[in-house]
C-alpha positions in Angstrom: 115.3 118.0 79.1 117.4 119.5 81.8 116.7 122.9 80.7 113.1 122.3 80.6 110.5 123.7 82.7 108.8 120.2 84.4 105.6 120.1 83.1 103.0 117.4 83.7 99.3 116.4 82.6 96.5 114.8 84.7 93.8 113.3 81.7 91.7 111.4 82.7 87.9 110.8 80.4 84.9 111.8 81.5 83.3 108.3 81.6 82.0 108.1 85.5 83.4 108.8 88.9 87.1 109.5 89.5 88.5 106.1 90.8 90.8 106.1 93.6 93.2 104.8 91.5 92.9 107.8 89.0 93.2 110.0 91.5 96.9 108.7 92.9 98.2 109.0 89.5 97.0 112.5 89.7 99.0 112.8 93.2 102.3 111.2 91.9 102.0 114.4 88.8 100.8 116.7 91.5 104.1 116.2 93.6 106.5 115.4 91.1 105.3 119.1 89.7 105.7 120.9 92.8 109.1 118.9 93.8 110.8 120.4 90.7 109.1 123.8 90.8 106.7 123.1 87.6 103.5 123.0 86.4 100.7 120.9 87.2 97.9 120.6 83.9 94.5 118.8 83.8 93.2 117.9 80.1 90.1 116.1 80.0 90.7 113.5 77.1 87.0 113.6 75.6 87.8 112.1 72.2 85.4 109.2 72.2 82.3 111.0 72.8 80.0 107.8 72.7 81.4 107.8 76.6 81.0 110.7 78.0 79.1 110.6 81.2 77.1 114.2 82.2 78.8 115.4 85.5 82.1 113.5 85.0 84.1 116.3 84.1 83.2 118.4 87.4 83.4 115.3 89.6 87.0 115.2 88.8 87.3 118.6 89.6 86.2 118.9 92.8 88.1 116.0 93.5 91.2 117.3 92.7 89.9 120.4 94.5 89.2 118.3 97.7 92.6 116.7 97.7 93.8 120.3 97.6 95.8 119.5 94.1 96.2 123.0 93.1 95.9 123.2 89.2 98.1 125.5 87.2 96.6 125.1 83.6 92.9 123.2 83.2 89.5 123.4 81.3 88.6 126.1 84.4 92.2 127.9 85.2 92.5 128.3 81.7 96.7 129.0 80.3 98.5 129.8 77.3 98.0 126.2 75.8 94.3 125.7 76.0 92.0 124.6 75.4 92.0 121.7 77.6 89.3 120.0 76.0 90.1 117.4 73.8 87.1 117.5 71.7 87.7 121.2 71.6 90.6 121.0 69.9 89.6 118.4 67.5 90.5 120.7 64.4 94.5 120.5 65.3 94.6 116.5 65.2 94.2 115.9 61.2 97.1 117.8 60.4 99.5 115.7 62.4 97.8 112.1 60.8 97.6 113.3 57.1 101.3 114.5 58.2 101.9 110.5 59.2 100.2 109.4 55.7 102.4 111.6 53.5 105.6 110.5 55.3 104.7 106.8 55.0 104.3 105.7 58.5 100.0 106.0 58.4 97.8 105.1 55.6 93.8 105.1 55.0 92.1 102.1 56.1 88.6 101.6 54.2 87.7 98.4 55.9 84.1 97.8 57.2 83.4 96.6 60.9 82.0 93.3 59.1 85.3 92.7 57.5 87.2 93.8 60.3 85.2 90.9 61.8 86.0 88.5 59.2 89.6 89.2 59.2 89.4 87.8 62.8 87.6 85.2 62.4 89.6 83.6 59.7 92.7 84.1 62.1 91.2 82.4 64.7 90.3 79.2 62.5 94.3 79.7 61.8 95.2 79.1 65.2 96.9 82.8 65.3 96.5 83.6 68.9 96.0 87.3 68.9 93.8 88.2 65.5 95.4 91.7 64.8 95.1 94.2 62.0 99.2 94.5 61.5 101.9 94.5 59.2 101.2 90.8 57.4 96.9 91.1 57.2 96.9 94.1 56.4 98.3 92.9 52.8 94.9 91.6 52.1 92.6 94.3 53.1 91.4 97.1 52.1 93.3 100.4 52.8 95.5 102.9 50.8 98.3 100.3 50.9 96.2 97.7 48.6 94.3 100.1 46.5 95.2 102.6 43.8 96.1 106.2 44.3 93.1 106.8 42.1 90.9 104.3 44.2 91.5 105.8 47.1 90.9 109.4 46.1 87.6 108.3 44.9 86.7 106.5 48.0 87.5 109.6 49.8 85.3 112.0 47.3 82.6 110.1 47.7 82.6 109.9 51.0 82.9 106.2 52.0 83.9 106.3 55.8 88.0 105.4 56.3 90.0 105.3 59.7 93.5 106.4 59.6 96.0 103.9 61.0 99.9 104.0 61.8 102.0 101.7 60.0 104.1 99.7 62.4 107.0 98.6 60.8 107.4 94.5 60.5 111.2 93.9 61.9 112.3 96.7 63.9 112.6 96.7 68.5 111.1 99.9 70.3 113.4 101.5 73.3 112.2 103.4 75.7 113.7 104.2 79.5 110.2 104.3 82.2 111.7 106.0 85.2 109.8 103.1 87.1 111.0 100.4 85.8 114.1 100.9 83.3 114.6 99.7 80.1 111.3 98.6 77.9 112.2 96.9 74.9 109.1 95.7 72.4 109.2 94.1 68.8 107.3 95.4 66.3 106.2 92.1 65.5 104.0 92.3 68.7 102.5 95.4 67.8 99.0 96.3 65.4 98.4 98.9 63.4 96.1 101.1 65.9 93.8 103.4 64.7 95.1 106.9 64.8 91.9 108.6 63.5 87.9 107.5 63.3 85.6 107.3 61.2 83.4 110.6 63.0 86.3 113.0 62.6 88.2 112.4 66.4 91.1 110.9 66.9 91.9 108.2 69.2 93.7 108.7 72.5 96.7 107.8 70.7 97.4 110.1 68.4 95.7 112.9 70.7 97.5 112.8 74.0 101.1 112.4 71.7 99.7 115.8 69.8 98.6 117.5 73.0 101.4 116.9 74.6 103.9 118.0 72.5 101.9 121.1 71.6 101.8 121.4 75.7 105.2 121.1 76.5 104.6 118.3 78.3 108.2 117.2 79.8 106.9 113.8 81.7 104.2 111.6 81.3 103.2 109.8 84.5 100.3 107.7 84.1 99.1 104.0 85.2 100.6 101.0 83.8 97.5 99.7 82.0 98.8 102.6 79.4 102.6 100.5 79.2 101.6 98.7 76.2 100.5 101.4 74.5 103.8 103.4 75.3 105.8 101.7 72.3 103.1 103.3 70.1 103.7 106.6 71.6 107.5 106.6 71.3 107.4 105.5 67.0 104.6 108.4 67.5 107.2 111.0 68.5 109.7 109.2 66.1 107.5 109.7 62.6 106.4 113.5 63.6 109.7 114.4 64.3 109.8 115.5 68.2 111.9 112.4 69.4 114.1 115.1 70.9 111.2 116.4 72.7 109.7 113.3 73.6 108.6 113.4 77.4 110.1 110.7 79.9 107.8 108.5 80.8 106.5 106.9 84.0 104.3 103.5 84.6 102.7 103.3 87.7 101.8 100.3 89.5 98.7 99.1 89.9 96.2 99.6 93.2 95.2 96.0 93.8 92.2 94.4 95.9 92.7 93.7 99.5 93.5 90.1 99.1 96.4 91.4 96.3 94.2 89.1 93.5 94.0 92.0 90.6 93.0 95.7 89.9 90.6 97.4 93.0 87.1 98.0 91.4 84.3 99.4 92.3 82.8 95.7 92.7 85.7 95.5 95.6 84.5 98.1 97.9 81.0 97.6 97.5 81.2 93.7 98.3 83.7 94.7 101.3 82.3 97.7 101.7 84.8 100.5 102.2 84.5 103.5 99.3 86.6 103.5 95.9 85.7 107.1 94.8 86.8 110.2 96.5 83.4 112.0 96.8 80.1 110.7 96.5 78.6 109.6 92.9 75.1 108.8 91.3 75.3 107.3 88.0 73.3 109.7 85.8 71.3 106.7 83.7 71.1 104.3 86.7 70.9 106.3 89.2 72.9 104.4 91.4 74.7 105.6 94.3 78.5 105.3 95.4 79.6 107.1 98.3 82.9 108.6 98.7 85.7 109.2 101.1 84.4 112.4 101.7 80.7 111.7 102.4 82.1 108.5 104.8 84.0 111.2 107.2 87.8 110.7 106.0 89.7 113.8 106.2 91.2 114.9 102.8 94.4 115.3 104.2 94.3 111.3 105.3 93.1 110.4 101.7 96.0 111.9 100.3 98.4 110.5 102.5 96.8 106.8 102.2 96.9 107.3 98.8 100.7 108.4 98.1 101.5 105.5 100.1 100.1 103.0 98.2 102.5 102.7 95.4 105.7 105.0 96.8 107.9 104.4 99.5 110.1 107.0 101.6 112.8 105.3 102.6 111.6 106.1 106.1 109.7 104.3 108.8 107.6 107.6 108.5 104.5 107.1 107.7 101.7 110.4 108.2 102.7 113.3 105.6 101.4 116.5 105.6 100.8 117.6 102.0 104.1 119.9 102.1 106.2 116.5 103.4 105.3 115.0 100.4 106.2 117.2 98.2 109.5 117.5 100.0 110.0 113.5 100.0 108.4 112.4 96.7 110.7 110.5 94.1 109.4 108.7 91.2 112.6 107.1 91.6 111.1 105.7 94.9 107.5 104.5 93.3 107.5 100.5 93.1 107.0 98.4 90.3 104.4 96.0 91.4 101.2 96.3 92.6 100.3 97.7 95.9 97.5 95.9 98.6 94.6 98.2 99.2 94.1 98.0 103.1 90.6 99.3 104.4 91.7 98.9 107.4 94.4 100.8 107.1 92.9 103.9 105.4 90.9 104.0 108.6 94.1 104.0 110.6 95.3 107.0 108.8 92.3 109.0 109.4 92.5 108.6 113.0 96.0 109.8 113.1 94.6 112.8 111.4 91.5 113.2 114.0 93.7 113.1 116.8 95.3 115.9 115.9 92.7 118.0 114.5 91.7 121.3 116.5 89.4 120.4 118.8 87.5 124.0 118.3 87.2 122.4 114.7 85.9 119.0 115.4 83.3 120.7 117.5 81.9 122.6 114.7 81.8 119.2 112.9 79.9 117.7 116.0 77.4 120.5 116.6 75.9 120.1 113.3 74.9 116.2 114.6 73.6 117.7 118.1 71.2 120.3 116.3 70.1 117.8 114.4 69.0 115.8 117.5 67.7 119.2 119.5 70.5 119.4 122.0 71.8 122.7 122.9 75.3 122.7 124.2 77.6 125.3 124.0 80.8 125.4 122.0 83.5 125.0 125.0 81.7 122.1 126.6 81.6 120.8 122.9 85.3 121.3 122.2 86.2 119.8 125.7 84.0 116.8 124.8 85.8 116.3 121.6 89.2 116.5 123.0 88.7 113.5 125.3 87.0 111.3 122.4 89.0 112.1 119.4 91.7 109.4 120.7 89.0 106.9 120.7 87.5 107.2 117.5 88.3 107.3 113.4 86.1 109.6 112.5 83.9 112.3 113.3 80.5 110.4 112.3 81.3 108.0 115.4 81.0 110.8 118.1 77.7 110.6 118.6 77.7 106.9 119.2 80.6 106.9 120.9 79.6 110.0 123.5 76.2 110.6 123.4 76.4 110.5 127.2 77.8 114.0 127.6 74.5 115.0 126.5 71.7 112.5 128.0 71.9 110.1 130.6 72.5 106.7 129.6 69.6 104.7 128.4 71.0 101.4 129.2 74.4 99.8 130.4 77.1 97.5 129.1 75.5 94.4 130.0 78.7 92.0 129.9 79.9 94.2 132.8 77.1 94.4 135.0 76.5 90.8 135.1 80.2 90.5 135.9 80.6 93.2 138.3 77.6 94.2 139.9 77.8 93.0 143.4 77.1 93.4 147.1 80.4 95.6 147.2 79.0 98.1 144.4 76.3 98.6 146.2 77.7 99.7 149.2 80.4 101.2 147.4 78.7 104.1 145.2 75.7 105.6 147.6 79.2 106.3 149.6 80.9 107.5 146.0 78.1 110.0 145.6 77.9 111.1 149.3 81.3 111.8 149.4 81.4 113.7 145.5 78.7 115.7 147.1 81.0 117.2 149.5 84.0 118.0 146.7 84.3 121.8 146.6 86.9 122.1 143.4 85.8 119.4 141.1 88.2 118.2 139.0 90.0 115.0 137.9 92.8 114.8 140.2 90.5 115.7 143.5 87.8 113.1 142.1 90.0 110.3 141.7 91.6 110.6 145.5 88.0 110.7 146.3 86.9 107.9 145.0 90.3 105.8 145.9 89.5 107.1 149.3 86.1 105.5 149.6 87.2 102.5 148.4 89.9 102.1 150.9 87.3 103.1 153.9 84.9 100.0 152.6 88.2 98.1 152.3 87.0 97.5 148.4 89.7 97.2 145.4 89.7 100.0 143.1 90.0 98.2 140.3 87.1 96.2 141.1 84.2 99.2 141.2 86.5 101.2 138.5 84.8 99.5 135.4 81.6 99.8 136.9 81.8 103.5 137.7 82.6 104.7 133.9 79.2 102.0 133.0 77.2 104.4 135.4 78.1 107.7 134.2 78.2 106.8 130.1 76.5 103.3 129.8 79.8 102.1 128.3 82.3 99.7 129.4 85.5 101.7 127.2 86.0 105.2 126.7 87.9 107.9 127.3 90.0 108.8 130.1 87.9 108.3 133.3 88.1 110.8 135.5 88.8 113.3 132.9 85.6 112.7 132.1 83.8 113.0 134.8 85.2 116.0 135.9 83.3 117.4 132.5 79.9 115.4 132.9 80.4 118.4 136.4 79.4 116.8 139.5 75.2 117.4 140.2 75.0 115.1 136.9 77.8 112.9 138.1 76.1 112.6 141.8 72.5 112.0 139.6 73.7 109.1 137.6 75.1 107.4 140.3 72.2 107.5 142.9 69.7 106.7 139.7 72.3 103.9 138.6 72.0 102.4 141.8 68.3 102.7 142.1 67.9 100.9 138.5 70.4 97.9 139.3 69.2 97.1 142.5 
């Protein structure tokens, strides 16, 4: 293994919207790849095509794109082991079960989906807790172990359907090491004889994902945990086709659990709480129901992804905000937990305003004058950048501007009510006819020279500051918070400043 190139797959079906979820396991290959110099691979695992949702495939895509996960080999980027389509290599899989039959560890299985059924049922009347197709009922049913030689060739001539299952031996414990969480031990005895190839010609995941990737070169597989039981499977998989030297090392990842840490996040979660569980906005294809997405609800990408490697790995550090390279740098599998992690909404917002405070404010304005075109206001590019730079700190994302400083742009249409009735007074009105009289006369207007203005006045009328403060910042925006006051102000330029006061005044009296 040491000498191998790291390689790693991201394979997700194309059954619906990338789940958050899907897309942190594709984070964890992503920067476990570009930690050890390797390659990062997506294989869309399309073998049970009665799933397959239209769209699917290219959603994941351009989430992957979104997250700016880079891929070296895929169904697009092409690569020397393609295709990348499951179902478009559904030729190769055969081979490798007929290979499992003639070894003995796989035989033909010619049981209907009634009898099937009535193999369970009886079971159940049994009291045998988990009704299995394994290495004691499978004495009495109907597959290539039961029949004849002869039987069973005729079977197949004729062209009665069969499945192809592995045999799992009846005494025997399965190792494997998970770089997560150590030693797995399983007897056989709690295993069934999966399926290894259907009835329409495809194989199951089982079989394909162990074929792909060995034919890949796949070094580690890092996937989520609901795949652990299925690992012991995998590793007699590797055993029986001979590549147990080959056999990747394997990785379970923890789950992503609802906010109040009861079981797996769904879909069901955010929309009842609502906060989004897909990265980019989804309709459903036969419903058409809508799902928004991270990206559609204003988080950066770059707060996604650092949310997301969060939830599940842990630096060692009290750091917290990554940038995609600091990731990389600090990711260890080693350093991924074995139980669940808490989903936080609030949190996720928390991380996309550490990224909006330090975006470029040139940037965020370009975000912003999209909104103000839509609403017909004309305002240049530097008076839209300055704006932004004084409410970034305020806000979480960039849909909240508007909201949050529409009063850059129009006069106020009404004011914080709580403050007025607790502030407005005799003193403020004598205080700011005075205020605007004396801006009036303020040659270089800016923040300093305003603010030992307007301490100035108040000292004259022998008024506290702090008193007529609150209700100054209500006058100009309308708002009892925001950003730094006289900062702002000194943009809003004084003849609007002078304006809103007098009018203020006027409206309050």
């Amino acid at each position: 293994m040491e000498n191998r190139k790291v390689r790693v797959r991201f394979a997700p079906s194309p059954t619906g919207p990338l789940h958050m979820g899907g897309v942190r396991t594709a984070l964890y290959n992503y920067l476990f790849a570009k930690k050890t110099g390797g390659d990062f691979i997506l294989r869309i695992e399309d073998t049970d095509q009665t799933r397959y949702v239209p769209g699917a495939e290219e959603y994941i895509m351009e989430a992957l794109e979104w997250c700016g996960m880079k891929i070296n080999e895929g169904p697009k980027s092409g690569g020397e082991y393609g295709p990348y389509r499951q179902s478009e290599r559904k030729a190769s899989y055969l081979e490798f079960a007929e290979k499992l039959i003639e070894s003995g560890h796989a035989y033909y299985a010619f049981d209907t989906p009634e009898e099937l059924t009535e193999m369970r049922e009886r079971l159940t009347k049994a009291k045998v807790a988990a009704p299995q197709y394994n290495a004691v009922t499978r004495e009495t049913m109907k597959n290539s172990l039961t029949l004849s030689e002869d039987e069973v060739k005729r079977r197949i001539d004729e062209g009665e359907p069969y499945v192809i299952r592995i045999k799992i031996p009846r005494k025997e414990e399965v190792r494997f090491h998970d770089v997560v969480r150590g030693w797995v031990v399983v007897h056989s005895s709690q295993m069934d004889d999966k399926v290894l190839f259907k009835s329409d010609g495809m194989p199951t995941y089982h079989l394909a994902n162990v074929v792909d990737d060995y034919k890949m070169k796949i070094t580690h597989v890092i996937r989520g945990e609901e795949w652990l039981p299925s690992a012991p499977l995998h590793v007699l998989l590797y055993r029986y086709l001979g590549w147990e030297e080959v056999m990747p090392a394997f990785a379970h990842l923890p789950l992503i659990l609802k906010p109040d840490g009861n079981g797996k996040l769904s879909k069901r979660d955010g929309d009842r709480l609502g906060f989004p569980v897909f990265p980019l906005n989804w309709k459903d294809p036969d419903s058409g129901e809508e799902s928004q997405g991270y990206r559609e609800r204003g988080y950066f990408p770059e707060s996604f992804v650092n949310m997301l490697a969060m939830l599940g790995w842990n630096p060692g550090t009290s750091q917290e905000i990554f940038s995609m390279d600091e990731l990389i740098e600090a990711f260890s599998l080693e350093r991924v937990g074995k139980s669940g992690s808490k989903f936080d909404p609030e949190k996720a917002k928390w991380y996309n305003q550490q990224y909006l405070r330090t975006y470029d404010d040139a940037a965020l304005a370009e975000i912003f004058q999209v909104t103000l075109k839509e609403k017909g206001i004309n305002a240049s590019d530097a008076y839209v950048t300055k704006v932004c730079s004084l409410i970034k700190e305020k806000t979480q994302f960039t849909a909240e501007f508007w909201g949050f400083g529409n009063y850059f742009f129009q006069q106020p249409e009404s004011y914080d009510e709580k403050v007025i009735e607790k502030r407005w007074n005799e003193t403020a009105i004598r205080f700011f006819p005075a205020l605007a009289d004396a801006f009036e006369d303020i040659e270089d207007w800016r923040a300093d020279e305003i603010e030992s203005v307007f301490k100035l006045i108040a000292e004259k009328l022998e008024i506290n500051p702090g008193h007529v403060m609150q209700l100054f910042r209500v006058l100009l925006s309308g708002q009892g918070g925001g950003p730094v006051l006289f900062e702002m102000t000194e943009l809003l330029g004084k003849q609007e400043v002078v304006a809103r006061l007098r009018n203020g005044v006027e409206r309050l009296k």
